[in-house]
N, C-alpha and C positions, 0 to 999 in steps of 0.2 A: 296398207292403204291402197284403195284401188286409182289408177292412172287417169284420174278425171281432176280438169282444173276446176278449182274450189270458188273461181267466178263465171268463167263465162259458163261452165259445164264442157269443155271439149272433151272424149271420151275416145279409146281407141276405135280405131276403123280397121273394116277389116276387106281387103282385096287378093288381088292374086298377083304370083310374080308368074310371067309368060318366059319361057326361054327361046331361044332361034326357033326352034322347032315348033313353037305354037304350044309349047307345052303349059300348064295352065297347074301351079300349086298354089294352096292358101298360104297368105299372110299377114301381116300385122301394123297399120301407119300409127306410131304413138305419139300421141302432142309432144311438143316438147315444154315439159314441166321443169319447174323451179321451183326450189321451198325456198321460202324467203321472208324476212323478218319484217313488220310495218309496225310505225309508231302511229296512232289515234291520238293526236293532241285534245280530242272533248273529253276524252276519260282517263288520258294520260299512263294507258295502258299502251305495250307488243303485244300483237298478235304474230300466229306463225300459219304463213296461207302457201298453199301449194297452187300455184298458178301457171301458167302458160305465158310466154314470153308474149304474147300479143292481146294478155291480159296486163303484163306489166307495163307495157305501153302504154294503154290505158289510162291505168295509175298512174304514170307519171305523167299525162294530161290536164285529167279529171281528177287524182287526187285521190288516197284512198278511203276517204267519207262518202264521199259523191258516187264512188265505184259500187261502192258495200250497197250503200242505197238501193241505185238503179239496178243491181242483181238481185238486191232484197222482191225488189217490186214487182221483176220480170220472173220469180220464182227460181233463178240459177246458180245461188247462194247455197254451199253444203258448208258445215261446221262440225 
């Protein structure tokens, strides 16, 4: 499964690491991802969402109905 969180959509980025020298190689900043388990008390089902720690913030604000929603809405939502 590719490294994209399954609410907000962060995905990796891609820069360069410079050395003293000015030296200039490609490399890789990845979210930091979390699979993690949520209960839905409407349907009294788990789901299992790979999310980004500042998606689970979120969640734990907003809740995850209200989350699903507002990513549903705003198109950011992968399943």
């Amino acid at each position: 499964m590719a490294k994209v969180c399954q609410i907000t959509g962060k995905r990796t980025r891609v820069g360069n690491n410079v050395s003293h020298a000015n030296n200039k190689t490609k490399r890789k900043f990845y979210p930091n991802l979390q699979t993690k388990r949520f209960y839905i008390p409407s349907t009294g089902e788990w789901i299992t969402l790979k999310v980004s720690t500042s998606a689970l913030r979120t969640i734990n604000k907003n809740g995850i109905e209200n989350t699903i929603r507002k990513s549903y809405e705003k198109g950011t939502l992968t399943f």
